[in-house]
BADRENMI-219045 format. One record per residue: residue in three letters; z, y, x of N, C-alpha, C, O in turn. Coordinates in Angstrom, 1 decimal, always signed. Each point is the difference from the previous one (the first is absolute). Layout:
! residues N
ATOM / paza / n.c3 / n.c2 / n.c1 / ca.c3 / ca.c2 / ca.c1 / c.c3 / c.c2 / c.c1 / o.c3 / o.c2 / o.c1
ATOM / ala / Z / Y / X / Z / Y / X / Z / Y / X / Z / Y / X
...
! end
This chain:
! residues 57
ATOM / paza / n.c3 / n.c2 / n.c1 / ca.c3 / ca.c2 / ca.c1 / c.c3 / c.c2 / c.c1 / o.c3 / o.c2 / o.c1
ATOM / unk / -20.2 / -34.1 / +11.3 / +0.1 / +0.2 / -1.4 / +1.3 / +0.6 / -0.5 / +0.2 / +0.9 / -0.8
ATOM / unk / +0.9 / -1.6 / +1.6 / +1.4 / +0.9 / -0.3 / +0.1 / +1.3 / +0.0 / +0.7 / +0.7 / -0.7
ATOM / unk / -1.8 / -0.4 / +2.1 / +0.8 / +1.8 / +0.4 / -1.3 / +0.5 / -1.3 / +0.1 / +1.2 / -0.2
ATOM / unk / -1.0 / -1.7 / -0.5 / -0.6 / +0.9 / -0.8 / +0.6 / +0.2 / -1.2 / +0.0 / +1.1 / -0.6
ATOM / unk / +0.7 / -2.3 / +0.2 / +0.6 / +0.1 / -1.3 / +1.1 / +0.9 / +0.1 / +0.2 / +0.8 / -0.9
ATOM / unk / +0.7 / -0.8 / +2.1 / +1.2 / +0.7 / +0.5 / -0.7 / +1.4 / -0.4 / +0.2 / +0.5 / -1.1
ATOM / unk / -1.2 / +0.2 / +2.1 / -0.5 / +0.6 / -0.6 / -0.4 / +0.9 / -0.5 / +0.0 / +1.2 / +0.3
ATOM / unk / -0.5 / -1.9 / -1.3 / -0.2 / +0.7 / -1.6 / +1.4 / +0.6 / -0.9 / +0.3 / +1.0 / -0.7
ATOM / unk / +0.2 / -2.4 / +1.3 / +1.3 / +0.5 / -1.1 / +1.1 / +1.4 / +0.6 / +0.8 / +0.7 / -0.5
ATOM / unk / -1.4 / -0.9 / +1.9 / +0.6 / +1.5 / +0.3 / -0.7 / +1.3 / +0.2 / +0.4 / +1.1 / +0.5
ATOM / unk / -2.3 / -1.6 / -1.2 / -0.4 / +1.3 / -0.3 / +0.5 / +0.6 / -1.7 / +0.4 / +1.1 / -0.4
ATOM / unk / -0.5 / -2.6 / -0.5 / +0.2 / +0.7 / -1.3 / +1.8 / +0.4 / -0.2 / +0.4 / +0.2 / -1.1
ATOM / unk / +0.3 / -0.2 / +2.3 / +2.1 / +0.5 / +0.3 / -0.9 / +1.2 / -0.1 / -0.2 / +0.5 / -1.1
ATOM / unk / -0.4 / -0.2 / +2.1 / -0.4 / +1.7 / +0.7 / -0.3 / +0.6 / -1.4 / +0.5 / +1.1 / -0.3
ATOM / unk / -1.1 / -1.7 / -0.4 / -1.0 / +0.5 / -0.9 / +0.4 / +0.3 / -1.3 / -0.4 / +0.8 / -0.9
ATOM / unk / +1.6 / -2.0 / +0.9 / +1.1 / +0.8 / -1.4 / +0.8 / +1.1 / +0.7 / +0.2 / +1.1 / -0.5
ATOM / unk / +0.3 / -1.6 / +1.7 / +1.2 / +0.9 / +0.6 / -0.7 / +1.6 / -0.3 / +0.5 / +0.8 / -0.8
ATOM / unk / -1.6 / -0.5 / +1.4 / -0.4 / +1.1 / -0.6 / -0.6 / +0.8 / -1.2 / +0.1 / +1.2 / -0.4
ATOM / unk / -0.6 / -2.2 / -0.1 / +0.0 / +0.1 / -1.9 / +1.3 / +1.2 / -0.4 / +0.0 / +1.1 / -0.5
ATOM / unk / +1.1 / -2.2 / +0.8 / +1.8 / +0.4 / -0.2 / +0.1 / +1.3 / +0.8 / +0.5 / +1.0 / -0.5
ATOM / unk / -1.0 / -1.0 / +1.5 / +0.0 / +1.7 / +0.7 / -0.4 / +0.9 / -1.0 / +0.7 / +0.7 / -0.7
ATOM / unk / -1.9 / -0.8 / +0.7 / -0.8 / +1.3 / -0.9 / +0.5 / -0.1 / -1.1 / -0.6 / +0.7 / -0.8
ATOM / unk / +1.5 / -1.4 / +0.1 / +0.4 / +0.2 / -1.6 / +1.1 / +0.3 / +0.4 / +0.6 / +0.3 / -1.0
ATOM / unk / +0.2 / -0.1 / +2.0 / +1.3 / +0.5 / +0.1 / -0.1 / +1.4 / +0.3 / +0.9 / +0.7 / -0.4
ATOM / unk / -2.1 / -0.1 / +1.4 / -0.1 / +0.9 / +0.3 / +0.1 / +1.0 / -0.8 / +0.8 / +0.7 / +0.6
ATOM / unk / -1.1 / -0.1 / -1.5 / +0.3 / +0.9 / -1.0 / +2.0 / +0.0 / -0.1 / +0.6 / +1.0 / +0.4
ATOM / unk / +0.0 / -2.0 / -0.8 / +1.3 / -0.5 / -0.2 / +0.7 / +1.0 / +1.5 / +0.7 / +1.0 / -0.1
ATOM / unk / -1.1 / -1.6 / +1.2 / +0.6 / +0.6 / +1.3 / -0.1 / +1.0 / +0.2 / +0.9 / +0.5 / +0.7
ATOM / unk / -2.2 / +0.6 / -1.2 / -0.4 / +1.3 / -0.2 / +1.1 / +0.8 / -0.4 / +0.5 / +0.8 / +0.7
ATOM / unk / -0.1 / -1.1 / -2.2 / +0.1 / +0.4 / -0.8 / +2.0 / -0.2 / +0.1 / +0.8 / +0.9 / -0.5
ATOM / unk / -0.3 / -2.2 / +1.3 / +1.2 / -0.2 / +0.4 / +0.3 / +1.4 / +1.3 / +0.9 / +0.7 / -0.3
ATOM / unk / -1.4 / -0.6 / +1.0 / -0.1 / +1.4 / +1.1 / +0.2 / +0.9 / -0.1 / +0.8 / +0.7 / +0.7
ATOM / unk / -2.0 / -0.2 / -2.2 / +0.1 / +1.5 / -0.5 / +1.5 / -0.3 / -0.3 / +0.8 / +0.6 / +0.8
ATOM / unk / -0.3 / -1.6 / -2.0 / +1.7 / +0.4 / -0.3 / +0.5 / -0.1 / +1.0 / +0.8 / +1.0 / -0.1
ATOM / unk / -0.7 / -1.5 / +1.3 / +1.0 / +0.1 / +1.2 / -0.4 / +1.5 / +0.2 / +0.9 / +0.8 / +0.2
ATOM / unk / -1.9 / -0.5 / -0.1 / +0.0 / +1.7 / +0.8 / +0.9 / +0.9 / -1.0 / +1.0 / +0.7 / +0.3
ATOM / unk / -1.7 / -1.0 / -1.8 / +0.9 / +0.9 / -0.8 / +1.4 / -0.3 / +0.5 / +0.7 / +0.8 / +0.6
ATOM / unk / -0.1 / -2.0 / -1.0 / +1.3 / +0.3 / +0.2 / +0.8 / +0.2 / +0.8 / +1.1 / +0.3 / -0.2
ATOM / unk / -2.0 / -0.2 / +1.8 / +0.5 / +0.1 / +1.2 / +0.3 / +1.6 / -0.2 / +1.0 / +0.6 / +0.3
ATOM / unk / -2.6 / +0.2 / -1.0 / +0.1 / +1.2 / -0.1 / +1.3 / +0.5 / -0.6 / +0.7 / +0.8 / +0.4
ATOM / unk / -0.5 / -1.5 / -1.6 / +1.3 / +0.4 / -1.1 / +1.5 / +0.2 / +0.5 / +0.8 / +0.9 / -0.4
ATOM / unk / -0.6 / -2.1 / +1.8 / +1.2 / +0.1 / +0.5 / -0.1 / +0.9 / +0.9 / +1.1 / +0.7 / +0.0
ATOM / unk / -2.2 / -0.2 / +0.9 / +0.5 / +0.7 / +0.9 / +0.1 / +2.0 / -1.0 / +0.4 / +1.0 / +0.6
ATOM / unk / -0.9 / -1.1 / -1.6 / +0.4 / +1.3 / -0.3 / +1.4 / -0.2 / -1.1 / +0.6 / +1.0 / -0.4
ATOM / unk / -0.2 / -1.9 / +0.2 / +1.5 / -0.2 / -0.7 / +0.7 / +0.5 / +1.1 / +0.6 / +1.0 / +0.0
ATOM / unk / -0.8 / -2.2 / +1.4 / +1.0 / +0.3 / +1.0 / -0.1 / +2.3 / +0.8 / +0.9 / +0.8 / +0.4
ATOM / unk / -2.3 / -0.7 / -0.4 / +0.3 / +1.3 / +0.0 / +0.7 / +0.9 / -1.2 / +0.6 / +1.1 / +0.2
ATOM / unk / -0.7 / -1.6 / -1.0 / +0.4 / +1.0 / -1.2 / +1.6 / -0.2 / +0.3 / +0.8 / +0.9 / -0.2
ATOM / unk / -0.3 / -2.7 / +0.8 / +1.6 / +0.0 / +0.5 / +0.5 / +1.0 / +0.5 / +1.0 / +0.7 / -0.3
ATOM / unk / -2.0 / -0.9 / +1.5 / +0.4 / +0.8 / +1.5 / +0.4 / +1.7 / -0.4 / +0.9 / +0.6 / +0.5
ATOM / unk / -2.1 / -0.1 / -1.6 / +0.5 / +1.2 / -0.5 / +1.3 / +0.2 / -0.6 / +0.9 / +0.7 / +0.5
ATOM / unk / -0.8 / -1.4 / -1.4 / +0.9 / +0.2 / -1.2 / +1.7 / +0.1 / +1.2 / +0.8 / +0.9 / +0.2
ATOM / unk / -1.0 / -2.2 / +0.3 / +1.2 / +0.1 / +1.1 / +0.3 / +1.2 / +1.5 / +1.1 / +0.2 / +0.6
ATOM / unk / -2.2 / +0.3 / -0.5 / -0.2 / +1.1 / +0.9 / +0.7 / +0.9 / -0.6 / +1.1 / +0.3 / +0.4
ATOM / unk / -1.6 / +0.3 / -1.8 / +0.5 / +1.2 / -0.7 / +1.4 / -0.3 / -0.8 / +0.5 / +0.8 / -0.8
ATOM / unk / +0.1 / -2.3 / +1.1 / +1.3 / +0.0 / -0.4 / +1.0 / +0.0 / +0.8 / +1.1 / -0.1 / -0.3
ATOM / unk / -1.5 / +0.3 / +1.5 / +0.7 / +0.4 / +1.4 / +0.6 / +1.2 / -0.1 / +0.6 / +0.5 / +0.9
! end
């Protein structure tokens, strides 16, 4: 009777834990795209550096 009640209670953990998944999922999506953008943003600042300092040579 223990390990059933044990269980249960760690089907309905599973069962919020992933509830919480899929409502975050959009959130994590959407955190990514800004990391790419901004990953994008730095690496053309740092080329636009690399020029500006090339042609001040």
């Amino acid at each position: 009777m223990c390990n059933e009640v044990l269980a249960l209670e760690i089907r309905g953990r599973i069962h919020e834990l992933k509830s919480e998944q899929v409502r975050l999922k959009d959130f994590i999506q959407s955190d990514q795209v800004l990391f790419e953008a901004l990953e994008k943003a730095i690496s053309e600042l740092n080329w636009v550096l690399t020029k500006m300092e090339s042609e001040g040579e």
